[in-house]
C-alpha positions in Angstrom: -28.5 -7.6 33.8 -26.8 -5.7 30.8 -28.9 -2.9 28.8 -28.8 -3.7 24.9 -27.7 -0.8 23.1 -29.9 0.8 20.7 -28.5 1.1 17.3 -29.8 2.9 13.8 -28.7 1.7 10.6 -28.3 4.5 8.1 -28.0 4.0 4.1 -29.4 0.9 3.7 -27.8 -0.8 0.0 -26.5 -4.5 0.2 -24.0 -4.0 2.5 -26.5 -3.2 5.2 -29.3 -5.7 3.8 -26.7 -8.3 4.0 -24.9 -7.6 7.0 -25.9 -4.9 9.4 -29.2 -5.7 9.7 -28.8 -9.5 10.3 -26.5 -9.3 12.1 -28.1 -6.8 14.8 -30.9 -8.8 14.3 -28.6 -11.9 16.2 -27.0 -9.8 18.5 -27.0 -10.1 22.0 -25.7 -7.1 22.9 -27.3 -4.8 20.4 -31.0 -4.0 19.3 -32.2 -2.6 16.0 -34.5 0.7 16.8 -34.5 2.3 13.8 -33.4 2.7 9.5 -33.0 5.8 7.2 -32.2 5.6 3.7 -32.8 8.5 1.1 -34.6 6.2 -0.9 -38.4 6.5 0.9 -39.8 2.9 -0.3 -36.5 1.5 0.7 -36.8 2.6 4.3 -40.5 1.5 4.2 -39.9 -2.2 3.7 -36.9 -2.3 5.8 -38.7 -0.8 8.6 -41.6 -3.4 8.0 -38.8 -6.1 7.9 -37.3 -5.4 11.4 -40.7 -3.6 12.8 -38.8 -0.4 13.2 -39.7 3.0 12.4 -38.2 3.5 8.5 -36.6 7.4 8.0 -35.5 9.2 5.4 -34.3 12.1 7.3 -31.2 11.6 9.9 -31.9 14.6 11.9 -35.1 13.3 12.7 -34.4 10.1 13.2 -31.6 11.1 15.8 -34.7 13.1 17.5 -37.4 11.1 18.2 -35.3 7.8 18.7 -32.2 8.8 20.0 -29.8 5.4 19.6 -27.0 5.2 21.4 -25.0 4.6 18.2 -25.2 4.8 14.3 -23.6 2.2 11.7 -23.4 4.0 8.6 -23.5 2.1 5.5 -23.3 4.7 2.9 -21.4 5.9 0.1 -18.0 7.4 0.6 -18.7 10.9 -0.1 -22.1 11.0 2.1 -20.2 9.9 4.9 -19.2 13.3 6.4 -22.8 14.4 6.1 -24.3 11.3 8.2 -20.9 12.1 11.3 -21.5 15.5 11.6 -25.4 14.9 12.5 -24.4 12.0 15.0 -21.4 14.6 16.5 -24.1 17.3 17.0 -26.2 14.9 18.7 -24.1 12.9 20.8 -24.4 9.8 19.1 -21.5 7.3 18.5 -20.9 6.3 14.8 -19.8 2.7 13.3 -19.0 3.9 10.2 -18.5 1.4 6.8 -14.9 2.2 5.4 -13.2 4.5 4.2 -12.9 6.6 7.3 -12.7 9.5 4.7 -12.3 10.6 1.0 -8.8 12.6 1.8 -6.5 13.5 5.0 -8.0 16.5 5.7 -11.4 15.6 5.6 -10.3 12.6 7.8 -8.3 15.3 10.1 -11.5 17.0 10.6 -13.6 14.3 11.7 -11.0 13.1 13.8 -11.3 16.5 15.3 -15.3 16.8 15.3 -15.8 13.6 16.9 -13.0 14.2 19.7 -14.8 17.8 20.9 -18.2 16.2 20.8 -17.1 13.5 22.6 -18.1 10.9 20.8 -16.8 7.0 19.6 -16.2 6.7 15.6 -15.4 3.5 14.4 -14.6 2.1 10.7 -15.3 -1.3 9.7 -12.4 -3.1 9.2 -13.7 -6.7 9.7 -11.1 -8.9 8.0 -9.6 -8.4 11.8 -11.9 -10.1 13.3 -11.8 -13.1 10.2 -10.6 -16.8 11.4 -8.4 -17.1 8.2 -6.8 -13.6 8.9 -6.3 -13.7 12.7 -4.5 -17.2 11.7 -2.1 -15.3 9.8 -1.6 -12.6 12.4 -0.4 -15.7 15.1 1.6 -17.3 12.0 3.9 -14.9 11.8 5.5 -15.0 15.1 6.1 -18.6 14.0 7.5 -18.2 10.5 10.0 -15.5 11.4 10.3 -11.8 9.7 8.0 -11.4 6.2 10.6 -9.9 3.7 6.9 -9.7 1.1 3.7 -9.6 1.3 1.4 -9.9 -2.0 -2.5 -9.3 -1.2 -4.6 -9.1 -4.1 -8.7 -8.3 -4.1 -10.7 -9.1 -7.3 -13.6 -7.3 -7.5 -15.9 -8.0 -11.0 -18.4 -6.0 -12.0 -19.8 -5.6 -15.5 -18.7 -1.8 -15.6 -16.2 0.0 -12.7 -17.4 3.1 -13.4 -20.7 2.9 -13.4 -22.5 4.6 -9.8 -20.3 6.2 -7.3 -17.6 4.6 -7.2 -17.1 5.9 -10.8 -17.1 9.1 -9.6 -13.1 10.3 -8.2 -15.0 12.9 -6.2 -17.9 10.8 -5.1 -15.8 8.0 -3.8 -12.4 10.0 -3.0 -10.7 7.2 -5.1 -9.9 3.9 -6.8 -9.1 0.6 -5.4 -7.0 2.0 -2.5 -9.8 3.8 -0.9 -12.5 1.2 -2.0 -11.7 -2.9 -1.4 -7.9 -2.1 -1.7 -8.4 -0.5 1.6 -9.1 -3.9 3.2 -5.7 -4.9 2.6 -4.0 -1.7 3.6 -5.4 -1.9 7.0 -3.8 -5.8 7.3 -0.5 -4.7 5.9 -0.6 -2.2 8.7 -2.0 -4.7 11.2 0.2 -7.1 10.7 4.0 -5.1 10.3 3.1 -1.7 11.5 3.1 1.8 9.7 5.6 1.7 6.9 8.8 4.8 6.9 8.3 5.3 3.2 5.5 4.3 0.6 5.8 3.7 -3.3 2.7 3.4 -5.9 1.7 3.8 -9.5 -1.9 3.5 -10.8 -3.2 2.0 -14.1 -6.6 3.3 -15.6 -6.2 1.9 -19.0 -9.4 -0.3 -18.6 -11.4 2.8 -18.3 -14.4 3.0 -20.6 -13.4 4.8 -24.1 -10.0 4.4 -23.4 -7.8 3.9 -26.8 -4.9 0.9 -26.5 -1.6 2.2 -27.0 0.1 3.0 -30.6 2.8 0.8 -30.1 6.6 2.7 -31.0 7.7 2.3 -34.7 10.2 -0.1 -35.1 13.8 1.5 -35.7 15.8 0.7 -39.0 17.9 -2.0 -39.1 21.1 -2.2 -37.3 20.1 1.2 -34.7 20.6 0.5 -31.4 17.4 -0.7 -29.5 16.2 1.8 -26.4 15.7 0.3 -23.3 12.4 -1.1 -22.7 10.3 0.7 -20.5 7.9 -0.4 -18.0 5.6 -3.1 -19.3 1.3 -2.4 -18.5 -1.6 -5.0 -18.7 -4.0 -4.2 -21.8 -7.1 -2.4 -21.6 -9.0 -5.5 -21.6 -7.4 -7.1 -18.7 -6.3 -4.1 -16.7 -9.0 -2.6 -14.4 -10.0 1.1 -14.2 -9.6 0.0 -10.0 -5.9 -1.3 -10.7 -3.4 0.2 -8.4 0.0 -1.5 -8.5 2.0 -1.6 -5.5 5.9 -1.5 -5.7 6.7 -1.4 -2.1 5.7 -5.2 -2.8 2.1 -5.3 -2.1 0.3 -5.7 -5.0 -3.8 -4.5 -5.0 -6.1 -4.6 -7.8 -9.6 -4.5 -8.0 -13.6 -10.0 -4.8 -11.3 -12.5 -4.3 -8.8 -12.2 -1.4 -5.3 -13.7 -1.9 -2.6 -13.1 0.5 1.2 -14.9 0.6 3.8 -14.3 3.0 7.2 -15.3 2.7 9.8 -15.0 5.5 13.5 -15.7 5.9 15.0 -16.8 9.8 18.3 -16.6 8.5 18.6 -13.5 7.8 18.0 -12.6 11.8 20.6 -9.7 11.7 18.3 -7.9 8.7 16.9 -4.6 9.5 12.5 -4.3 10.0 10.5 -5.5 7.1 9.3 -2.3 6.4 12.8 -0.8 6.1 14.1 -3.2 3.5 10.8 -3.2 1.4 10.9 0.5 1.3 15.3 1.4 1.6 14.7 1.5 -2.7 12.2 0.5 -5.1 12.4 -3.2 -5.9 13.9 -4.1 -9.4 11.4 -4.6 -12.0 
């Protein structure tokens, strides 16, 4: 007879109202013991929901329950906080993407978590997605992907409003936010790229002036060359991050197209030709 393991949810927004704590609620393997949020009344009902004791304080929590692991559900930046309390006390973390706001706070985790000896995993669950494990076993069928496009709308009525406003609160845009999603199936599906090309738009940021256009030179002057062509501030997003190793992210609505070629089967890897120069505008 298997032993469920006791889990704690910490931070407790809609991605744990939604998900965590339904799902734990399901799980066979798993049993909720215990929620913390900053946010007192917020850990009071959700405590009363699952008839577990409601926290505000981690420490604690990890004290008097002690789970044998932690899903984190919190904002980017008070990620760190809530992995260092589990490393100190020997508790395994499930943590809600991204695994960290830059490298070397990522470096250090990886390092924290490795001498305390302790699991830390990131949500990544478009893996475990019907539609995307399809596309996984497709591509042994439709032969070597010369492009991949993913796009993920997100709408909101103002993208920088909260956090994820915030550069140093969230460690970010769209890359390190929803565009992450699609990063980690780009990687799942070809492997780790050899070289990596990006610009960013922010024109849709709030206050942001549209463009004086160029005046228009007197008759019969040569023309400069166009240069490179951006959405206006009322479509662009203050989340847009243009890919042009040809994967395109902006900033819910998941779109991904593969194309493949079998004839060219003497080509070199995918990720060689996307990144040997940047594609032609």
């Amino acid at each position: 007879m298997s032993v469920l393991k006791r889990a704690a949810v910490v931070g407790l927004g809609g991605q744990a109202q939604d998900d965590h704590l339904p799902g734990l609620a399901d799980c066979q393997f798993a049993e909720l013991v215990a929620v913390c949020d900053t946010d007192p009344d917020r850990a009071a009902a959700q405590g009363r929901a699952y008839r577990v004791p409601g926290y505000t304080d981690l420490t604690t929590l990890l004290k008097e329950v002690r789970p044998d692991f932690v899903i984190a559900a919190v904002p980017h930046h008070a990620g760190r906080e809530v992995i260092e309390a589990c490393a100190a006390a020997g508790v395994h973390v499930m943590k809600e993407k991204p695994f960290a706001t830059h490298p070397a706070e990522g470096a250090e985790l990886a390092g924290l978590c490795a001498t305390a000896g302790i699991e830390l995993m990131v949500t990544v669950q478009r893996r475990f997605h019907p539609i995307y494990t399809a596309a996984l076993q497709l591509l042994e069928q439709i032969g070597p992907p010369y492009l991949v496009e993913g796009r993920y709308t997100f709408h909101c009525a103002d993208p920088a409003a909260g956090w994820r406003g915030s550069a140093k609160l969230a460690g970010g845009g769209a890359l390190v936010d929803m565009g992450y999603h699609l990063i980690d199936l780009l990687i799942w599906y070809l492997g780790l790229p050899d070289r990596v090309l990006a610009d960013t738009s922010a024109a849709a940021a709030p206050g942001a002036a549209p463009a004086t256009p160029a005046p228009s030179p007197p008759p019969n002057e040569p023309r400069a060359a166009p240069g490179p062509r951006h959405p206006p501030p009322a479509v662009a997003s203050r989340f847009m991050n243009r890919f042009n190793c040809h994967s395109r992210v902006s900033p819910r609505r998941d779109h991904a197209t593969i194309g493949s070629s079998r004839e060219r089967v003497d080509s070199p890897p995918c990720w060689k030709r996307c990144f040997a120069e940047p594609p032609s505008r």
